[in-house]
C-alpha positions as CSV (number, residue, x, y, z in Angstrom):
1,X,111.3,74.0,70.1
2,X,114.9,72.6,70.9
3,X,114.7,68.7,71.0
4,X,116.3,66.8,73.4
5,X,119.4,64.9,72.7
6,X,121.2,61.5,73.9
7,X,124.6,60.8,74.5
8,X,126.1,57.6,74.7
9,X,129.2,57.6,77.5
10,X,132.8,56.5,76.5
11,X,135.0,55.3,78.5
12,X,139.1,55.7,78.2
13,X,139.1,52.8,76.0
14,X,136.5,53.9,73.7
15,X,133.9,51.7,74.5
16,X,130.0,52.7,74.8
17,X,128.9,50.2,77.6
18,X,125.4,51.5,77.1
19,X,125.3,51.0,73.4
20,X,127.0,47.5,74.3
21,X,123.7,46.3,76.4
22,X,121.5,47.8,73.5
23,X,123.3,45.8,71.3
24,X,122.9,42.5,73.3
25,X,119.3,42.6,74.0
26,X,116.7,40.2,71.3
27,X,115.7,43.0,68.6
28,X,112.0,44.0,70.5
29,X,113.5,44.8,73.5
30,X,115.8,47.3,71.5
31,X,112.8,48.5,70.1
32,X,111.3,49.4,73.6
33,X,114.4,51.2,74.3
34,X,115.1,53.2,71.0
35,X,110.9,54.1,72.0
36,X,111.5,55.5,74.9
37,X,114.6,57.2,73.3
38,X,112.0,58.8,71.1
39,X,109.8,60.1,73.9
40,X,112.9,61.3,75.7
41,X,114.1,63.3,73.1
42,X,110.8,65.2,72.0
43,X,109.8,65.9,75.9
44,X,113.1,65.5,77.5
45,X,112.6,65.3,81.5
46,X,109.2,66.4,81.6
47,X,108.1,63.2,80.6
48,X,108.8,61.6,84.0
49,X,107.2,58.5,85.4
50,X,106.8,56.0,84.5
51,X,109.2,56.5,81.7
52,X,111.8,58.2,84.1
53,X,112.7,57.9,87.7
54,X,115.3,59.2,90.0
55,X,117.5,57.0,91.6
56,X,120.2,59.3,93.8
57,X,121.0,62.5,93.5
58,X,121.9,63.4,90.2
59,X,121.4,60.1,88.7
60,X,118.3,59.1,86.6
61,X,116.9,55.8,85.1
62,X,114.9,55.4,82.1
63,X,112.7,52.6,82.4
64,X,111.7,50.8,78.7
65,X,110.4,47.6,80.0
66,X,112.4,45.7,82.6
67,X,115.9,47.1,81.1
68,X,116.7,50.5,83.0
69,X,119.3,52.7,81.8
70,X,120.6,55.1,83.9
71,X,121.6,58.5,83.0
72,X,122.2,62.4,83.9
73,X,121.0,65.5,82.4
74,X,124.3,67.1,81.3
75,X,124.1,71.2,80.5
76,X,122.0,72.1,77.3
77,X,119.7,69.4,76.5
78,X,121.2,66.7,76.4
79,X,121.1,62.9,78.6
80,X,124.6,61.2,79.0
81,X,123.6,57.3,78.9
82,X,125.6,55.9,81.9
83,X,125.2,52.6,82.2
84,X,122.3,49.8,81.6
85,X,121.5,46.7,82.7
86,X,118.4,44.1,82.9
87,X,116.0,44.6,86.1
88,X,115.8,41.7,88.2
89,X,114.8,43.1,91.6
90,X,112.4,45.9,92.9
91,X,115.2,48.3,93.8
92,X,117.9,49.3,91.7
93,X,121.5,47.7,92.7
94,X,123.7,49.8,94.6
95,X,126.4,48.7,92.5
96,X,124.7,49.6,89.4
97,X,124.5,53.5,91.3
98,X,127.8,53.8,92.5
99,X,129.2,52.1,88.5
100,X,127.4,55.3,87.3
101,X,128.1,58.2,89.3
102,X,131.6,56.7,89.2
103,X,131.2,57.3,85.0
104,X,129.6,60.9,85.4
105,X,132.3,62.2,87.5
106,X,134.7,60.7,84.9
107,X,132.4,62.4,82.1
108,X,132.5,65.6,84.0
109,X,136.2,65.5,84.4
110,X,136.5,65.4,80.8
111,X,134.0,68.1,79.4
């Protein structure tokens, strides 16, 4: 069986604002995350909730803990990581949407 794989988005300057908010978290919250990772990649979406959750059309989040990455399925197998951020309200911010279907078009445009 085909495992799932996870992309980290760049942006034009190289940098992997995903992988950025990893990186800043304390070490057991990156552990939560790189869980999840784990889960994602061995069942891909048919793991849904509570693990994953739409959020607007094409847009997903994965939800380790209260950080939420969100994401979209790209073709093959494979989950671009968007952008990710620390949950401090019940809904997700519209901001936080619109920063990362902004980023999958710009993903799209370029593969």
């Amino acid at each position: 069986m085909n495992k799932w794989s996870i992309e980290y988005y760049v942006d034009d300057r190289g940098v992997m604002p995903v992988k950025e908010f990893i990186n800043s978290l304390p070490v057991h919250r990156q552990a939560n995350i790189f869980r999840v990772f784990d889960l994602v990649k061995e069942f891909g979406i048919k793991l849904g909730q509570p693990y994953l959750k739409p959020v607007s059309g094409k847009i997903w989040e994965m939800r380790p803990g209260n950080s939420r990455i969100l994401y979209f399925v790209h073709t093959g197998k494979k989950f671009i990581l968007l952008h990710g951020f620390t949950k401090k309200t019940r809904k997700t911010p519209k901001q936080a949407i619109r920063l990362a279907e902004k980023r999958k078009t710009s993903y799209e445009k370029r593969y």
